[in-house]
C-alpha positions in Angstrom: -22.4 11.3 12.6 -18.4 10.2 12.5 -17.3 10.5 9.1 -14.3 9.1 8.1 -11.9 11.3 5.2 -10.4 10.7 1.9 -6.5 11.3 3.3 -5.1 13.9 0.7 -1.9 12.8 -1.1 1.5 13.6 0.0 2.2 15.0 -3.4 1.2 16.5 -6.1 -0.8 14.4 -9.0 2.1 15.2 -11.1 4.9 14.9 -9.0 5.1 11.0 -9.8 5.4 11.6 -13.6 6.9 10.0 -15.6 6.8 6.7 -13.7 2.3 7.5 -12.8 0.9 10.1 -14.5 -1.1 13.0 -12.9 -4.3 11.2 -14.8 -4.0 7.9 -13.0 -3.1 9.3 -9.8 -6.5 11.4 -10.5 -8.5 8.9 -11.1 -6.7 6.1 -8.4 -7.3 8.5 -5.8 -9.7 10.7 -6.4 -12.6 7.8 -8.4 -11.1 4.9 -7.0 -9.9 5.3 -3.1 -12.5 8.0 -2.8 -15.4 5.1 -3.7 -14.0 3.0 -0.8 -14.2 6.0 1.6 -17.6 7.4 0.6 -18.9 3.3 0.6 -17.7 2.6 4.5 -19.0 6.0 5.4 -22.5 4.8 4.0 -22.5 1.3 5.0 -21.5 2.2 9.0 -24.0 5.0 9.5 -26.0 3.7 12.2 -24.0 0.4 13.1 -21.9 -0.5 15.8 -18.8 0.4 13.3 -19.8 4.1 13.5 -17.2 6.3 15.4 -14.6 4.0 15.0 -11.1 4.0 13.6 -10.3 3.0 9.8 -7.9 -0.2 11.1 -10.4 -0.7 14.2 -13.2 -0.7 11.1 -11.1 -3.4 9.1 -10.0 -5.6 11.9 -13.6 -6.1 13.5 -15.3 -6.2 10.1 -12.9 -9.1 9.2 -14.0 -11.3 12.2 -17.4 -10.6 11.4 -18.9 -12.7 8.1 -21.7 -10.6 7.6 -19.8 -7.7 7.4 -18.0 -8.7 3.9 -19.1 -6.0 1.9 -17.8 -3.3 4.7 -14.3 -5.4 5.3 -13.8 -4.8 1.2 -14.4 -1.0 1.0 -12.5 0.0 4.9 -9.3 -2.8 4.1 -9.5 -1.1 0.4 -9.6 2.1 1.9 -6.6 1.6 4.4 -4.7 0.1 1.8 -4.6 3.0 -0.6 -3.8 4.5 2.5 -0.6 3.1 2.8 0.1 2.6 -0.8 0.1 6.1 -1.1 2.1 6.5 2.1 4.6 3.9 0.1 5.0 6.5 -2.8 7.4 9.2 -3.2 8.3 12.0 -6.5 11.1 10.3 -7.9 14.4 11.3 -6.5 13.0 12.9 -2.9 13.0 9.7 -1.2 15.5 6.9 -2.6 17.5 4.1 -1.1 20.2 6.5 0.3 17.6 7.7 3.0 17.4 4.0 4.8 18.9 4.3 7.8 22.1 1.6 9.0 19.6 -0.4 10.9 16.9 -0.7 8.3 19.7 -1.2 5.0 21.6 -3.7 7.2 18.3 -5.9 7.8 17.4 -5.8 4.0 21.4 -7.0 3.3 20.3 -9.7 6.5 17.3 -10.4 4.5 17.3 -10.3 0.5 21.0 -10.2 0.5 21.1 -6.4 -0.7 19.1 -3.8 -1.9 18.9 -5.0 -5.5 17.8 -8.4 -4.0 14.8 -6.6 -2.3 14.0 -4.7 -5.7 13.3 -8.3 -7.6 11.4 -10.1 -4.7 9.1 -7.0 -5.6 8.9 -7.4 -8.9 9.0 -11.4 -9.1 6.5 -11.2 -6.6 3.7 -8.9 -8.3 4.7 -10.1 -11.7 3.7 -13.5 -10.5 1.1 -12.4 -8.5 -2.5 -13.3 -10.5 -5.4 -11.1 -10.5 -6.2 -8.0 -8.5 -4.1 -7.4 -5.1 -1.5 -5.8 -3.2 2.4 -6.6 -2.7 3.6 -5.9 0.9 6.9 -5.0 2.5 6.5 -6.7 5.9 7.8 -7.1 9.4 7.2 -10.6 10.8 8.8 -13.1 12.5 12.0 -10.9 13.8 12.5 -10.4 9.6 11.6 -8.8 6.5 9.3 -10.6 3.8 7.9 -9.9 0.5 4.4 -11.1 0.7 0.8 -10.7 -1.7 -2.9 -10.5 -0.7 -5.7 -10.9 -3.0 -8.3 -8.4 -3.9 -8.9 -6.4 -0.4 -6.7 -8.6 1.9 -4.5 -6.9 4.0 -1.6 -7.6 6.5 -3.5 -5.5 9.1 -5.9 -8.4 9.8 -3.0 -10.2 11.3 -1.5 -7.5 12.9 1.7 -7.6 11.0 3.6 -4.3 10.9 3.4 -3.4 6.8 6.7 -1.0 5.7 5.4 -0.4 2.2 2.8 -1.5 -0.4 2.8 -1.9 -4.3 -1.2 -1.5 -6.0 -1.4 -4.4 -8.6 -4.9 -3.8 -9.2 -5.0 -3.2 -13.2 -7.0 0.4 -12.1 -3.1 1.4 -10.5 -1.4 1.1 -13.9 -3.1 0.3 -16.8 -3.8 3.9 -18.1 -0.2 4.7 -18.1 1.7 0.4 -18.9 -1.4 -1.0 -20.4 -1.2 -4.9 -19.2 2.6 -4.5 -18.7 2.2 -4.5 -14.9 6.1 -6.0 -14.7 7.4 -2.8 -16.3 5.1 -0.8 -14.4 6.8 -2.5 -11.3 10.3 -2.1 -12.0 9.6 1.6 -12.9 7.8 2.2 -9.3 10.0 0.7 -7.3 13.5 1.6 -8.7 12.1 5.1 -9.0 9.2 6.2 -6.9 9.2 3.8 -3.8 9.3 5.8 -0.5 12.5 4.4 1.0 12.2 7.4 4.0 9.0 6.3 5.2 9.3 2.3 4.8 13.0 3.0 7.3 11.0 5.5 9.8 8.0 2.8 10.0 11.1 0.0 10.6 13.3 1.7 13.0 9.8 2.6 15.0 8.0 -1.2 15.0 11.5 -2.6 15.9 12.8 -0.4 18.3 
């Protein structure tokens, strides 16, 4: 049978710490994204979804009505995916890695990197309930756009660069209910800024 994998993360559990401690990233990855894996495994055994890709899983499952429950656990699963992709130990990845292309389409953009920072933070402070805050490529530009619950950019096809978790389950251990804080502290300190100007320079060259 084709199983998919919980992906490892690129890090430590501690290497995020002080801005997410070792004990959320245990329980975020190895409780949380580990439920979404082990549930798609389950629910394509058997089904035409078996032996296919992760996104492949997501996109078809998102067409498909009666496939609800397995859209929520594969775009869940891809999303932690990414998210994790998204995250780097705090001074191993900052802004000084974009490359001139990328930082000069964030200036284009958001006006500078600072500008980026609080469409981030205005955007998942505002944001209500349980979702995601995407980085995205569309439309020849950059945008700071939020999905609900399990929604993901992948459904559309648009290229994602980076993802915040503002699911209570991604925070509230170490901020409580103060997500903003929690916000500002992840993405002036722990945002992958190498990876979101490799996944740029690649989807736009």
């Amino acid at each position: 049978m084709a199983h998919l994998d919980l992906p490892p993360l690129p890090f430590a559990a501690d290497a995020l710490a002080p801005v997410i401690s070792a004990a959320t990233l245990e329980t975020h990855h190895g409780k949380h994204h580990k439920a979404y894996v082990d549930k798609v495994n389950a629910l394509i055994a058997g089904t035409r979804y078996e032996g296919k890709t992760l996104e492949a899983i997501v996109r078809d499952s998102a067409a498909d009505p009666a496939s609800k429950t397995l859209f929520n656990n594969a775009a869940q699963a891809w999303n932690h995916g990414r998210y994790w992709e998204s995250l780097s130990p705090p001074g191993v990845a900052p802004a000084a890695a974009l490359s001139s292309h990328f930082a000069q389409r964030i200036d284009a953009d958001f006006g500078s990197l600072a500008g980026l920072h609080d469409a981030l933070v205005k955007m998942g402070a505002a944001h209500f309930g349980s979702g995601w805050v995407w980085l995205v490529w569309r439309g020849g530009k950059l945008d700071v756009v939020d999905t609900h619950d399990a929604g993901t950019p992948l459904t559309q096809n648009t290229p994602t660069l980076l993802t915040i978790d503002v699911w209570e389950h991604a925070y509230y251990i170490d901020y409580r209910n103060e997500r903003p804080k929690h916000l500002e502290a992840v993405i002036e300190r722990a945002l992958n800024w190498a990876g979101a100007s490799a996944r740029f320079d690649e989807f736009t060259r």
